[in-house]
N, C-alpha and C positions, 0 to 999 in steps of 0.2 A: 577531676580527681581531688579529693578532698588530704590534707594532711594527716587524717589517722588510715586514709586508706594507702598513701605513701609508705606511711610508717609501718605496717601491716605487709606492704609487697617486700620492703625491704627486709626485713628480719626474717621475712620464711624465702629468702633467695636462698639458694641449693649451698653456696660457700659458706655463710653463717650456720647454717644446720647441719652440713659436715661435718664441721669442724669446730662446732659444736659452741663455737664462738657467740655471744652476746653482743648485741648495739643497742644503746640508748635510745628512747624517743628523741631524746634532747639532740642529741647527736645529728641521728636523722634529718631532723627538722633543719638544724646547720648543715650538712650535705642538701637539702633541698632549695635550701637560703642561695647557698652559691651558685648551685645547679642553675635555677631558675634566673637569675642575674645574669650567667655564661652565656644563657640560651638569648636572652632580650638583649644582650652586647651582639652577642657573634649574628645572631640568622635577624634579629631587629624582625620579631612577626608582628608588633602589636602596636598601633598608635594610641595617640592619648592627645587630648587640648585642653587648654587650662584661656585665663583671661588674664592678660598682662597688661599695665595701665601706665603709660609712657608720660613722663614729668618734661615739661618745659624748663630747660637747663642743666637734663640730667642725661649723659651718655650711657652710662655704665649701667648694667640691671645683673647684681644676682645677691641672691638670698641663700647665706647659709642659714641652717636649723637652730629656730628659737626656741628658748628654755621660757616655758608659761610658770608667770609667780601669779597669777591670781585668776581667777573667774566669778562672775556675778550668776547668781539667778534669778536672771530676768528674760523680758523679750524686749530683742533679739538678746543675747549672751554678749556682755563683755569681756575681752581678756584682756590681761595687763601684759603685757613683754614689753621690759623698757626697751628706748631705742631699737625698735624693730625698722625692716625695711621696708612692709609693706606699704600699697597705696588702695585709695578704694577704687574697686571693680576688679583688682587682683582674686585669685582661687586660691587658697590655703586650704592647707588636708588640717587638721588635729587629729590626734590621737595620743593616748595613753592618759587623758585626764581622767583622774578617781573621784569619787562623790558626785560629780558633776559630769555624768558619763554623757548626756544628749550630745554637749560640746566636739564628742570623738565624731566626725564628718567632715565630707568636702563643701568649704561653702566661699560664696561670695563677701566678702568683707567692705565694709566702711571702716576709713579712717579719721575718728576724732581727733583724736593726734599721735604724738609722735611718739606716745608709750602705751598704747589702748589700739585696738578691733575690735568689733561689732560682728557677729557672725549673722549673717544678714537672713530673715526669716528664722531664725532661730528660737525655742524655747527652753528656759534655764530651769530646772527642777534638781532639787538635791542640794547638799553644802559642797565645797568645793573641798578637796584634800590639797593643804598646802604646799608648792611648791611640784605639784604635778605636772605634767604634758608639756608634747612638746608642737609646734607649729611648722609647716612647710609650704612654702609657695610650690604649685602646683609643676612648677616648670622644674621641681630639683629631677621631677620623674622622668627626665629628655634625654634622650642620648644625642640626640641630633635634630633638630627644628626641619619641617616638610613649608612649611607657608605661614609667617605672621600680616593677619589681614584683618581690616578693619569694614566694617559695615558701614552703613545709615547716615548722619549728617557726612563722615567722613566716606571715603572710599578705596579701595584700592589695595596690594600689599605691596609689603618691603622687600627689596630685593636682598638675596642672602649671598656674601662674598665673603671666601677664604683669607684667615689673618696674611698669606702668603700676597692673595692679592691688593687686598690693601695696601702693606705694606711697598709693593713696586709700584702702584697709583698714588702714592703719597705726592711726590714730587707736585703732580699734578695740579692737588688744592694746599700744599703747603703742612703746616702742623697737626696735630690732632687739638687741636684748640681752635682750626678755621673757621669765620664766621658761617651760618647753614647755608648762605648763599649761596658759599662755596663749596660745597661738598654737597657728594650724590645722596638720595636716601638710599642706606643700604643698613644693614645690620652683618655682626659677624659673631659667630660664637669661639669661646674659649671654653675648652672643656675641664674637668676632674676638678671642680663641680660646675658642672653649667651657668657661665655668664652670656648674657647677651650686649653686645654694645650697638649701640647704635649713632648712625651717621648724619646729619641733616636734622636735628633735634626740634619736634611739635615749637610752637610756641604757645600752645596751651595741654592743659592734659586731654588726651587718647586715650579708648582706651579697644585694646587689639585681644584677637582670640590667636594662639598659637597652636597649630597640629603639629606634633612633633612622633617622633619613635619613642618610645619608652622602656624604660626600667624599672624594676619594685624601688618605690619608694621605703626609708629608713625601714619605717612602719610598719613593710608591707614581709615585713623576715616570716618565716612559713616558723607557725608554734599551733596548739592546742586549740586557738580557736582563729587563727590565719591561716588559710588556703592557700595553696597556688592559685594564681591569676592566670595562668596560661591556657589556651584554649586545649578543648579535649584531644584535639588530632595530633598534639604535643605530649600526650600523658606519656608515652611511651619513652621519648626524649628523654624526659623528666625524668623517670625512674630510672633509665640505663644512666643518664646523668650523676644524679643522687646516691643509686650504686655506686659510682666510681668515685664518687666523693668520701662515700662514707668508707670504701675501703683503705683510702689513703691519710683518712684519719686516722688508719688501726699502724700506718708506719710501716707499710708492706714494704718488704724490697721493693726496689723498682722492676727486678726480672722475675719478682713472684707469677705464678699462671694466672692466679685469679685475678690480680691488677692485670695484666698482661690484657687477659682476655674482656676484662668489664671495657678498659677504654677502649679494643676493637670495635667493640658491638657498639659503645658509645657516638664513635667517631661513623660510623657505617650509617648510625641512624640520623646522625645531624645532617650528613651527606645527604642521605636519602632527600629527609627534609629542605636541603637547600636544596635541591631541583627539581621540587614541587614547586618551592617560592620561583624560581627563575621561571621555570613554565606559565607563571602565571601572570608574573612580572606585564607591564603596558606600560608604555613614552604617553607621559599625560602631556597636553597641551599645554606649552611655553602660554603663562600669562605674561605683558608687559604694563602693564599699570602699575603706575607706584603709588603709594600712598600719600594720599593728598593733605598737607596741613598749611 
């Protein structure tokens, strides 16, 4: 389902034409923004992997959204964000750069330094519009990491443990500063926005593919020429979704019928949909290899 055909089911539903009531594209589009975000929180249908590049001395990994002040037209594309966090073989999305539209993609990056990317294969055509776009590591789109694993000279993946368990293993190996001899490899994630820490730190740079659960990223907000990302057997969700969103922008009572009745059929259909997922649900085989550095 595409966002003008959202916006299209929305406005000719039975309650807006009754009652003779008007909604926005705009609007819409923000009912479908949150819609689609509720749906990849609550039922998590969709994976996503990016490539995250693990620094020798460095525990802590997350990357809030960078403000791009420059870009080149060249090959590959440079961009300038001072002190960014990236590293190279990291995955960053861009988007919303003007003039210098090729730059909006997901790409693998080099880093020259510590205020410059390289958008790796890339070609730069056009002037760049000052102070446009914005930059994401791939992994802001996680709600929850499934396996970070590494291939080829290295092997193996990381084990994933809860801040709760850590914390009662602590004793264990002592501070969060223990030498890596001391501590297991493990990673742990802290959420709202996704960080990754990790435990037992490389001694040189890794660099690891993460499959995680996913969310729209910033970028990914449903407008005029952004779609829903959700698969079609969803559309339905979506729009009972998006309905009840967009009625509760109008300020309805809460015991009004037609809110009443949109988050019935909402909730009925998420239901629906989570026992498809459970039916289909499988116990993947426990890997124990860890990743070897």
């Amino acid at each position: 389902m595409t966002s003008s055909e959202l916006v299209g089911y929305v406005q000719r539903d039975h309650f807006f034409a009754e009652k003779r009531i008007s909604i926005s594209k705009d609007r819409v589009y923000l009912a479908g923004s949150w819609s689609q975000n509720e749906i990849c929180t609550e039922l998590r249908p969709l994976e996503g992997k990016c490539n995250l590049t693990l620094i020798s001395g460095q525990e802590r990994y997350q990357f809030p959204v960078q403000d791009i002040s420059g870009a080149t037209a060249t090959s590959p594309i440079i961009l300038t964000i001072p002190a960014h966090p990236f590293n190279t073989g990291d995955t960053v999305v861009v988007s919303s750069v003007l003039g210098l539209t090729g730059a909006n993609a997901r790409w693998s990056v080099t880093k020259p330094d510590a205020n410059h990317i390289s958008l790796d294969g890339s070609t730069g055509t056009g002037t760049y519009t000052a102070s446009t776009g914005k930059a994401y590591h791939g992994i802001l789109a996680a709600i929850d990491t499934k396996l970070i694993r590494k291939t080829g000279t290295y092997s193996g993946r990381l084990h994933k443990k809860t801040v709760q368990e850590v914390e009662s293993d602590r004793w264990q190996y002592g501070t969060a500063g223990s030498p890596a001899d001391e501590v297991s490899k493990h990673y742990v994630i802290y959420e709202n926005p996704i960080v990754i820490g990790v435990r037992g730190i490389p001694l040189e740079t890794i660099t690891t593919e993460v499959l995680y659960l996913r969310k729209p990223l910033p970028s990914e907000k449903l407008s005029a020429t952004v779609n829903p990302f959700l698969p079609d057997e969803l559309d339905k969700l979506l729009y009972r979704g998006t309905l009840l969103q967009a009625l509760e922008l109008l300020n309805l009572e809460g015991t009004d019928p037609a809110l009443a009745t949109a988050r019935t059929l909402y909730e009925e259909e998420k239901n629906r949909q989570r026992g498809i997922q459970n039916s289909q649900k499988y116990v993947p085989r426990e890997e124990t290899q860890s990743l070897i550095w």
